[in-house]
TORKOL-4160 file (C-alpha; in steps of 0.2 Angstrom, whole numbers, padded with zeros to 4 digits, m for minus):
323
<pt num="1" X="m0724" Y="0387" Z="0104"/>
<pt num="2" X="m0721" Y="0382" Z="0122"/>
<pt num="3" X="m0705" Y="0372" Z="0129"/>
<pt num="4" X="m0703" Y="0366" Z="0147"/>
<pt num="5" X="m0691" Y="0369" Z="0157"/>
<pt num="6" X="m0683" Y="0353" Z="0155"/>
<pt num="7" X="m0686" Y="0355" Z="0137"/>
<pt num="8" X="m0696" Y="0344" Z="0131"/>
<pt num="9" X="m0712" Y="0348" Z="0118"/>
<pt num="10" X="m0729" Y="0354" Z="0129"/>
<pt num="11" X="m0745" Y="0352" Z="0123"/>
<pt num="12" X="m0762" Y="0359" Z="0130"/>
<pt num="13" X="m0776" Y="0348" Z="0134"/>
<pt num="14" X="m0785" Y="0349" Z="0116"/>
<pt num="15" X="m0768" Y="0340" Z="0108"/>
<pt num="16" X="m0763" Y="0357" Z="0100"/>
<pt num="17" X="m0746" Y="0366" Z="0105"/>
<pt num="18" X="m0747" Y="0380" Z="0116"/>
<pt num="19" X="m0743" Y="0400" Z="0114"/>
<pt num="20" X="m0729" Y="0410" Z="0121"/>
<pt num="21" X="m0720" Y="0427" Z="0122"/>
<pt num="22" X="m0708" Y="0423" Z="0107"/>
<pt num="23" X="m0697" Y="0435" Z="0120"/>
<pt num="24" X="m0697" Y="0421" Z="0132"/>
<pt num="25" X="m0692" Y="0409" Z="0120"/>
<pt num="26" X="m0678" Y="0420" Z="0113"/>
<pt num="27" X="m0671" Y="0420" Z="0129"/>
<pt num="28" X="m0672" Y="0401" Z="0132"/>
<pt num="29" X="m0663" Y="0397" Z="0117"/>
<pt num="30" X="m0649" Y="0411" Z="0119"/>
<pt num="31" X="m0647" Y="0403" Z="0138"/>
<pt num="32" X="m0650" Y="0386" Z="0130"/>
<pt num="33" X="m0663" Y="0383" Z="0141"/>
<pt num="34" X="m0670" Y="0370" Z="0129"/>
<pt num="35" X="m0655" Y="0359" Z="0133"/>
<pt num="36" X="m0657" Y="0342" Z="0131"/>
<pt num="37" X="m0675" Y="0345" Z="0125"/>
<pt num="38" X="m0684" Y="0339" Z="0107"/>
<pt num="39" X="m0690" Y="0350" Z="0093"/>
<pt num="40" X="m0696" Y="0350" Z="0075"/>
<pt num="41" X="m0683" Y="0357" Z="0064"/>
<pt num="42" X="m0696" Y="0368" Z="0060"/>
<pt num="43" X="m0695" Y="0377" Z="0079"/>
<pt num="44" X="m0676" Y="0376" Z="0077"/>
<pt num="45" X="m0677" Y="0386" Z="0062"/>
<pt num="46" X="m0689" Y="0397" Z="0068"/>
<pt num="47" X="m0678" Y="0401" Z="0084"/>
<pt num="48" X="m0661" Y="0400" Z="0072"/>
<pt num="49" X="m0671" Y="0417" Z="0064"/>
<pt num="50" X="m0676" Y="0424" Z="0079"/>
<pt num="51" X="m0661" Y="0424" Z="0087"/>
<pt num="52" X="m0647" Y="0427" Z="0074"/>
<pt num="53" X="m0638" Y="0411" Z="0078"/>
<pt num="54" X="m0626" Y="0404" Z="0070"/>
<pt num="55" X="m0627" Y="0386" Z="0062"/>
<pt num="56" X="m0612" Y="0376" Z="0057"/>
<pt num="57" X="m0622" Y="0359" Z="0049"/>
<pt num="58" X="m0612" Y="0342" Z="0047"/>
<pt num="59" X="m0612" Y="0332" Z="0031"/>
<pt num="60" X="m0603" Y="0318" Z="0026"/>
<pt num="61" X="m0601" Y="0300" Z="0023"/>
<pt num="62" X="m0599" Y="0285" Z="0036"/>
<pt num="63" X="m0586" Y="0274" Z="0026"/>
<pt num="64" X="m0572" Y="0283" Z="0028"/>
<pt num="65" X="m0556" Y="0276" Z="0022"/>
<pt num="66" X="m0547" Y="0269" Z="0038"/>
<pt num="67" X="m0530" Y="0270" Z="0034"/>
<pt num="68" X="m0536" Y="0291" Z="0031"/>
<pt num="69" X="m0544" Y="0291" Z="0049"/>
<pt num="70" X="m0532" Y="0300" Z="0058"/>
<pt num="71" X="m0528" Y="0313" Z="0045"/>
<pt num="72" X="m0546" Y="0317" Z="0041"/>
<pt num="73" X="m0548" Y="0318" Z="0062"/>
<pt num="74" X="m0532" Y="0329" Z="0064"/>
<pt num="75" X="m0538" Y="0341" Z="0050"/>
<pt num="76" X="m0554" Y="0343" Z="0055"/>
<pt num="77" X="m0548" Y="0347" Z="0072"/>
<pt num="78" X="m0539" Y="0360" Z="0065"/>
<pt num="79" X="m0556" Y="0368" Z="0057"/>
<pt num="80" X="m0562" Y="0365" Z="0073"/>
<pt num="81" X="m0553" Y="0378" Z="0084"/>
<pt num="82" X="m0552" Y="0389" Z="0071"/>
<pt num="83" X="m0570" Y="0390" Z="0071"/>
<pt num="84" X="m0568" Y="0391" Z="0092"/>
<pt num="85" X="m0554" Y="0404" Z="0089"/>
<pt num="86" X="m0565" Y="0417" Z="0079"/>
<pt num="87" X="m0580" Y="0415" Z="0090"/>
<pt num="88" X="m0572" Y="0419" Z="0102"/>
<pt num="89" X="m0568" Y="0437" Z="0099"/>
<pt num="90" X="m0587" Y="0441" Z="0101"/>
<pt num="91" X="m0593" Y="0427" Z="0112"/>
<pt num="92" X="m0607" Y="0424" Z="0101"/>
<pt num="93" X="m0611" Y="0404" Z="0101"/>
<pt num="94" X="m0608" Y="0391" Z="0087"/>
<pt num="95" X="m0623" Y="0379" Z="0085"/>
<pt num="96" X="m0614" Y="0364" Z="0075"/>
<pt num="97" X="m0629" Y="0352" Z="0070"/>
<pt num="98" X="m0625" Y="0334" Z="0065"/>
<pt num="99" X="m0637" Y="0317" Z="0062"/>
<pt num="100" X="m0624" Y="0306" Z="0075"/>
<pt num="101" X="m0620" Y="0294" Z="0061"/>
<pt num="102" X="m0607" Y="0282" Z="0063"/>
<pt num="103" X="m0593" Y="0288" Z="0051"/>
<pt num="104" X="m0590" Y="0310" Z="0049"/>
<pt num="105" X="m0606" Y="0314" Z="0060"/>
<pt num="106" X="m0598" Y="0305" Z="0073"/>
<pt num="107" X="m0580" Y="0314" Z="0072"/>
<pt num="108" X="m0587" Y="0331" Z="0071"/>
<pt num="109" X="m0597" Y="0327" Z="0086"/>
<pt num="110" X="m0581" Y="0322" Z="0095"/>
<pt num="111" X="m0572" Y="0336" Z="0089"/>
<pt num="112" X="m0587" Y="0349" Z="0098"/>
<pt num="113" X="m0586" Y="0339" Z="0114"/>
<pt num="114" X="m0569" Y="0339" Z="0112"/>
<pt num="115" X="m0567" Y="0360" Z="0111"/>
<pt num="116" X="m0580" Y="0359" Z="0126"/>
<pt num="117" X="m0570" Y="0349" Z="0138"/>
<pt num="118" X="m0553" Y="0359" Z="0133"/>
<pt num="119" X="m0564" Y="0374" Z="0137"/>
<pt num="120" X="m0567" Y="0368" Z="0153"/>
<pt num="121" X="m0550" Y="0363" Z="0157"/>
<pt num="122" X="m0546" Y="0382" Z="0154"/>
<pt num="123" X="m0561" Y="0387" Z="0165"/>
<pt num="124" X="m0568" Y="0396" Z="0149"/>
<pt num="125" X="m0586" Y="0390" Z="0140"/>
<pt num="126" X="m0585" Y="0384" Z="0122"/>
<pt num="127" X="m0595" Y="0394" Z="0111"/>
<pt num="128" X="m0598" Y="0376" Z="0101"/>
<pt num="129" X="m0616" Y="0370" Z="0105"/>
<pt num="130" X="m0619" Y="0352" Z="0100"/>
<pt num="131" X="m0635" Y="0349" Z="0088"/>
<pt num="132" X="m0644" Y="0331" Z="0085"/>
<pt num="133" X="m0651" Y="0335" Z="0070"/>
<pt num="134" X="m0661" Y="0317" Z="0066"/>
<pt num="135" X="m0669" Y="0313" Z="0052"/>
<pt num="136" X="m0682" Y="0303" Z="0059"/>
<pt num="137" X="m0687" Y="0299" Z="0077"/>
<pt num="138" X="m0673" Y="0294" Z="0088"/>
<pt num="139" X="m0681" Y="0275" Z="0091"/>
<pt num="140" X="m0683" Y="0273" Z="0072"/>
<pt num="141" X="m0665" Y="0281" Z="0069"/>
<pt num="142" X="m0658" Y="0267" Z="0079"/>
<pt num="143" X="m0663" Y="0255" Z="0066"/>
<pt num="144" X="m0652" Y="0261" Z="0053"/>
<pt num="145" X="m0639" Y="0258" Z="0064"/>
<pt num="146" X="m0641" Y="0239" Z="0063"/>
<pt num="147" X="m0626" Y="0237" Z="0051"/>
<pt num="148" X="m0607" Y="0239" Z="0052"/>
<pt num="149" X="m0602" Y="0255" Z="0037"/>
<pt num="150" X="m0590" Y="0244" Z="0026"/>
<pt num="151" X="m0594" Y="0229" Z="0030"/>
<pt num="152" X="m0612" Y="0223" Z="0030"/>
<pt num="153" X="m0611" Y="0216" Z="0044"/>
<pt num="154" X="m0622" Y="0218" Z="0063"/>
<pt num="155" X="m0616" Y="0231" Z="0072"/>
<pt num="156" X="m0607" Y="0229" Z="0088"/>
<pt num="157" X="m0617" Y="0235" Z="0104"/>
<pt num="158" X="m0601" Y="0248" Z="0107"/>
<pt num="159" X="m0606" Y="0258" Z="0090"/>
<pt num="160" X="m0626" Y="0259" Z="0095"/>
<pt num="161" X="m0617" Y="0264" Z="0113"/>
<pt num="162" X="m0607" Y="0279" Z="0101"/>
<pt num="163" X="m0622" Y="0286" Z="0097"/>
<pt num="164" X="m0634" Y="0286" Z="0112"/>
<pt num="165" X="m0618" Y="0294" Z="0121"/>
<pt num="166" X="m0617" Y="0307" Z="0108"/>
<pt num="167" X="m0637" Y="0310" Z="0107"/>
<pt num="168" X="m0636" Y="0311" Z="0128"/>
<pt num="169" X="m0619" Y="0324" Z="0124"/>
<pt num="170" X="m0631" Y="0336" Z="0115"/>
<pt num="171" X="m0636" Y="0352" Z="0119"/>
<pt num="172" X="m0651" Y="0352" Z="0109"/>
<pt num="173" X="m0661" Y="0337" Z="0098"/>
<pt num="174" X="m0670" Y="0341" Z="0082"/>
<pt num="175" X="m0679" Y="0330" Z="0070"/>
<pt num="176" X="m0684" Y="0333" Z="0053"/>
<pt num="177" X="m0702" Y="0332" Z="0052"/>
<pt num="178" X="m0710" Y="0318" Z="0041"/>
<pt num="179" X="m0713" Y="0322" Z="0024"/>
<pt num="180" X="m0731" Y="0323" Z="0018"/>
<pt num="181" X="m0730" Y="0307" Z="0009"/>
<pt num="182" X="m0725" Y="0299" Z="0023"/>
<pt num="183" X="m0738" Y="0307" Z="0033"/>
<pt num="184" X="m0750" Y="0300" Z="0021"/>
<pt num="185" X="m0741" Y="0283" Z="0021"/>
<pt num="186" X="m0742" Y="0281" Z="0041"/>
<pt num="187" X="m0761" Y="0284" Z="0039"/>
<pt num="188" X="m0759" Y="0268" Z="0027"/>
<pt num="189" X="m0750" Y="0260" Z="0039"/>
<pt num="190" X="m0736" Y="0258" Z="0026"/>
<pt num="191" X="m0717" Y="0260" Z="0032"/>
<pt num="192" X="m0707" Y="0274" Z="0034"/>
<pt num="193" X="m0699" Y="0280" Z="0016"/>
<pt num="194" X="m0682" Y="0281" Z="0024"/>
<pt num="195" X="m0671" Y="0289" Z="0009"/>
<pt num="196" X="m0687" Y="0305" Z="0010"/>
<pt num="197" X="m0682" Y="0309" Z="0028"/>
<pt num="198" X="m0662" Y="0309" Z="0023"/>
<pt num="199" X="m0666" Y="0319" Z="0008"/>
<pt num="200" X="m0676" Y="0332" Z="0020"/>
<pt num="201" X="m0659" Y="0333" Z="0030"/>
<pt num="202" X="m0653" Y="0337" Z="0017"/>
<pt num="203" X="m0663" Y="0352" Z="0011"/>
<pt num="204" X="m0662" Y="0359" Z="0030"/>
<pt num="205" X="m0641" Y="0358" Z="0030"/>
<pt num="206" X="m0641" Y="0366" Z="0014"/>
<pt num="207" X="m0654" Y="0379" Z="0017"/>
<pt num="208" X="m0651" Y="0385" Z="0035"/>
<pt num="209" X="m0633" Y="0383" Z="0037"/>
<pt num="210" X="m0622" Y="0397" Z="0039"/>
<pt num="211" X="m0607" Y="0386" Z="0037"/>
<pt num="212" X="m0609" Y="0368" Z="0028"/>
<pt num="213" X="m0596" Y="0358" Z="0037"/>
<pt num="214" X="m0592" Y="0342" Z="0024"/>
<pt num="215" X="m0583" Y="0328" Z="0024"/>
<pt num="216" X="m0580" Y="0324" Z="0006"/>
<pt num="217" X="m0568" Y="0315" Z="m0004"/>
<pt num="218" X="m0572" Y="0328" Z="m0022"/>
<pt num="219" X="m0579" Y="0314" Z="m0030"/>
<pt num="220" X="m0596" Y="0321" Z="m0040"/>
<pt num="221" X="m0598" Y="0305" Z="m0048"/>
<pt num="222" X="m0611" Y="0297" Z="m0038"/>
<pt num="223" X="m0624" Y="0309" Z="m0034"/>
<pt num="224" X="m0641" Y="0305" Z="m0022"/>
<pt num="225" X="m0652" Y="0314" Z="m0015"/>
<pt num="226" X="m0649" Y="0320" Z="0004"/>
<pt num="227" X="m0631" Y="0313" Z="0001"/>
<pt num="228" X="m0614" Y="0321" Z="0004"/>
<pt num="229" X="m0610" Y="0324" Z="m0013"/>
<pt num="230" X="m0629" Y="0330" Z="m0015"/>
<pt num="231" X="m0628" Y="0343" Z="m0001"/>
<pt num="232" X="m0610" Y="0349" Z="m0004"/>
<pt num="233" X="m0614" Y="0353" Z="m0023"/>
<pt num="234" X="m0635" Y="0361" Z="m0019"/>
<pt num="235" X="m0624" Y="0370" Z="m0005"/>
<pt num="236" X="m0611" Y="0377" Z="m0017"/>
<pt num="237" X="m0622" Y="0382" Z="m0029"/>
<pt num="238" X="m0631" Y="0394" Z="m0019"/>
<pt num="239" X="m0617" Y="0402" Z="m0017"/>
<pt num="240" X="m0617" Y="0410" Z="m0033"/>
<pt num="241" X="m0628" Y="0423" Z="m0026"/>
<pt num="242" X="m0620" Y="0425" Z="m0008"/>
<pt num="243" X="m0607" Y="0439" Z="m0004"/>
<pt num="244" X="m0590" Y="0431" Z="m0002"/>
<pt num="245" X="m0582" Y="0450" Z="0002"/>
<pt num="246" X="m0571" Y="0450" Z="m0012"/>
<pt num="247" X="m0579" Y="0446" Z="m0029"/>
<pt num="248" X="m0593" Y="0459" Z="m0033"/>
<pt num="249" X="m0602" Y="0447" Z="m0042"/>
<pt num="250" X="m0604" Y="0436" Z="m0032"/>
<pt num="251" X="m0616" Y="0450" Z="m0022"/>
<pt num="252" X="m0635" Y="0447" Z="m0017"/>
<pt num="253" X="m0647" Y="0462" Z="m0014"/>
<pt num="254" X="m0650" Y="0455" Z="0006"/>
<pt num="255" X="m0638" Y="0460" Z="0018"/>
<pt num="256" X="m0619" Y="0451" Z="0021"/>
<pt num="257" X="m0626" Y="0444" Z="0037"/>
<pt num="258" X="m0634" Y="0431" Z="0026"/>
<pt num="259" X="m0615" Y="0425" Z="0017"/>
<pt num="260" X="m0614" Y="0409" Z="0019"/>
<pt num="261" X="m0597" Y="0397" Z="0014"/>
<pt num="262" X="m0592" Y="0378" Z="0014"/>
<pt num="263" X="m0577" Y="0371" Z="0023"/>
<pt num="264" X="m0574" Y="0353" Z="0016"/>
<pt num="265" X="m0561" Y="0341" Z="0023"/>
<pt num="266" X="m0554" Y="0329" Z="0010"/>
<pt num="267" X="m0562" Y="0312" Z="0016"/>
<pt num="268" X="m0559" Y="0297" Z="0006"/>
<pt num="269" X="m0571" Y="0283" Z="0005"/>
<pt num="270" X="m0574" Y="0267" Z="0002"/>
<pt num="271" X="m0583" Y="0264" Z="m0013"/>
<pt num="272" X="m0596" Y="0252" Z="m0019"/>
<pt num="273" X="m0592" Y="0242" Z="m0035"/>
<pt num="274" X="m0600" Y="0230" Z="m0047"/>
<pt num="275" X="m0589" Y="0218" Z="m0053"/>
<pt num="276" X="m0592" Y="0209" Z="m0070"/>
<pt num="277" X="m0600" Y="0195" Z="m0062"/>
<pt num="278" X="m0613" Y="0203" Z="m0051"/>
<pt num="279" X="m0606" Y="0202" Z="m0035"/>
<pt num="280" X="m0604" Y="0219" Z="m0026"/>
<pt num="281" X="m0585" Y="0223" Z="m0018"/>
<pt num="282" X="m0580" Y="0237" Z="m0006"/>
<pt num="283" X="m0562" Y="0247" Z="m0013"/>
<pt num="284" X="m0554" Y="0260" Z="m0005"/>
<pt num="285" X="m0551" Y="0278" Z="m0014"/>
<pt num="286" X="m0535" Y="0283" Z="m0014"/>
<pt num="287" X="m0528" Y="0295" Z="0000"/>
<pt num="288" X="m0520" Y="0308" Z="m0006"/>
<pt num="289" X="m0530" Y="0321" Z="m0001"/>
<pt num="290" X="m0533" Y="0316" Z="0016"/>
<pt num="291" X="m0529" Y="0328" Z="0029"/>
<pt num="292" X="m0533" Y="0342" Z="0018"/>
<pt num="293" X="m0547" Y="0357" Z="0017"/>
<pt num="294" X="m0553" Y="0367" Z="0005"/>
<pt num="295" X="m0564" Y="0382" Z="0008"/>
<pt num="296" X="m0577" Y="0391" Z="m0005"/>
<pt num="297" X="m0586" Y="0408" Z="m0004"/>
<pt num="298" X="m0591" Y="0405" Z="m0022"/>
<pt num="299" X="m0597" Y="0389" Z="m0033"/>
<pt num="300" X="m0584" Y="0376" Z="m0033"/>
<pt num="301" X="m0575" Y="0371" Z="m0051"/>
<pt num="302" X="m0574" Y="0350" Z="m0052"/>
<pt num="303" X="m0562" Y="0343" Z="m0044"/>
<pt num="304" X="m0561" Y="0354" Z="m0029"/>
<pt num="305" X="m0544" Y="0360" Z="m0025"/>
<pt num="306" X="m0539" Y="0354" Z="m0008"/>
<pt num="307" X="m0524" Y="0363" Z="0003"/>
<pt num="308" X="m0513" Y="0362" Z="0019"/>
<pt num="309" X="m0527" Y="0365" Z="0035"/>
<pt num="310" X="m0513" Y="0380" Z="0038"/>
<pt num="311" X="m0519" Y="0390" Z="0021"/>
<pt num="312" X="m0537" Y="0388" Z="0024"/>
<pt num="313" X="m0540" Y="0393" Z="0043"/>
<pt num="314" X="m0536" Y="0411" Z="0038"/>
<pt num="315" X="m0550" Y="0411" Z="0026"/>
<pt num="316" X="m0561" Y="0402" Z="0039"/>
<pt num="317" X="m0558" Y="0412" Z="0053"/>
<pt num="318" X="m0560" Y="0427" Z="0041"/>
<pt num="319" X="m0577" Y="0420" Z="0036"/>
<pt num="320" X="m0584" Y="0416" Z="0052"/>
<pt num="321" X="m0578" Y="0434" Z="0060"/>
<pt num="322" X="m0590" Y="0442" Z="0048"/>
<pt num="323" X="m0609" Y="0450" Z="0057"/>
């Protein structure tokens, strides 16, 4: 695999991609010399393995309740500079991937830039790297921002503006490859199968996060594939067989380096209803929850239990201190 200085995928005259040293591409990805740059999730994960990094993924919905908006964002702050706070101790960087949606994607994305410029301010370097993880190309992407989250309506220029100023914000972009099927429907000349890519985002959060960062209101109710409650329950059961340090059984035969948790912050959302007559309505969940985070090294019992921020960074910082 070869990468340009400037980051951007090189191929050699016959189409095909170039060799390298994987040494030299080691050390562009520890220096983040790739910055700015594209690549399939395929060479991401390739250079996740390579390098030992560290991968926080980012999954959640986009209609978030709006009355719950500010405590959904100060908890998630919160989990945040935890995660800033134990990465510290070993300077090791924090790769937080996230697909720039409008809604949780977007907040989390606020929230790394936001722990980079407070770096600054301290003449430090965030360990938080900022990952577009895209399921699709970013010009075909775009088009799924064409409508307002809760309301159907067009989308203002100011919310397309969000997440071209998040994409430009990123350290690194990564897009999912196309599924064969639509491989094989491109050659047919026969649209993208949009709800395939998502669910192929969703199969990289699960599989290659250390970390699954959600945004997710508990509700298993409605369950599709790709989605937040689809991820967060695949990602949960995995941990049946991953090491949480405490719980014997819970102990695989690979090594602890490979233990991997779920940090959730209670998000309610708006949900979509059919009334009696046919016509769809939007209601609001309740909030009750909101502002609060729950943390699993182990499978999760329905409903999850949510808590104060303040009980859970213990357990996160604890988690993320581990080799």
């Amino acid at each position: 695999m070869t990468i340009k200085a400037n980051g951007n995928r090189d191929f050699n005259e016959s189409g095909d991609r170039g060799e390298r040293n994987d040494i030299d591409v080691r050390a562009e990805f520890a220096a983040f010399g790739v910055s700015r740059g594209t690549l399939w999730a395929t060479e991401f994960a390739e250079l996740l393995e390579k390098t030992e990094a560290r991968l926080v993924g980012v999954t959640g919905r986009r209609h978030i309740v709006p009355e719950a908006w500010g405590a959904v964002e100060s908890a998630a702050r919160t989990a945040a500079r935890a995660l800033v706070a134990a990465a510290g101790e070993d300077g090791r960087p924090i790769y937080v991937a996230t697909g720039l949606a409008i809604g949780a994607d977007q907040l989390a994305a606020k929230l790394v830039l936001e722990a980079r410029a407070e770096a600054e301010a301290r003449g430090e370097a965030s360990p938080l790297r900022l990952v577009a993880l895209l399921p699709m190309s970013v010009a075909e992407y775009r088009r799924d921002f064409s409508t307002k989250p809760g309301t159907g309506k067009t989308a203002s220029a100011s919310e397309l503006d969000d997440f071209d100023r998040y994409l430009a914000s990123a350290n690194l972009v990564v897009e999912i490859e196309p599924t064969l099927a639509n491989v094989e429907r491109a050659e047919r000349g026969e649209p993208l199968d949009r709800t395939a890519q998502y669910a192929a985002l969703g199969d990289f959060l699960v599989e290659r996060s250390r970390l699954l960062w959600a945004f997710w209101s508990g509700d298993a109710s409605n369950v599709k594939p790709g989605g937040t409650t689809d991820v967060v329950l695949r990602k949960t059961r995995r941990l049946a067989n991953v090491d949480d340090g405490e719980n014997v059984g819970n102990v695989r035969a690979s090594s602890e380096a490979s233990a991997e948790a779920v940090c959730c912050v209670a998000t309610p959302e708006v949900l979509r209803v059919k009334n009696p007559d046919g016509t769809k309505a939007r209601i609001p969940e309740s909030t009750e929850n909101a502002g609060k985070l729950a943390f699993w090294t182990s499978p999760i019992d329905a409903p999850p239990k949510f808590e104060s921020p303040e009980n859970v960074v213990d357990d996160l910082k604890r988690f993320w201190k581990r080799k």
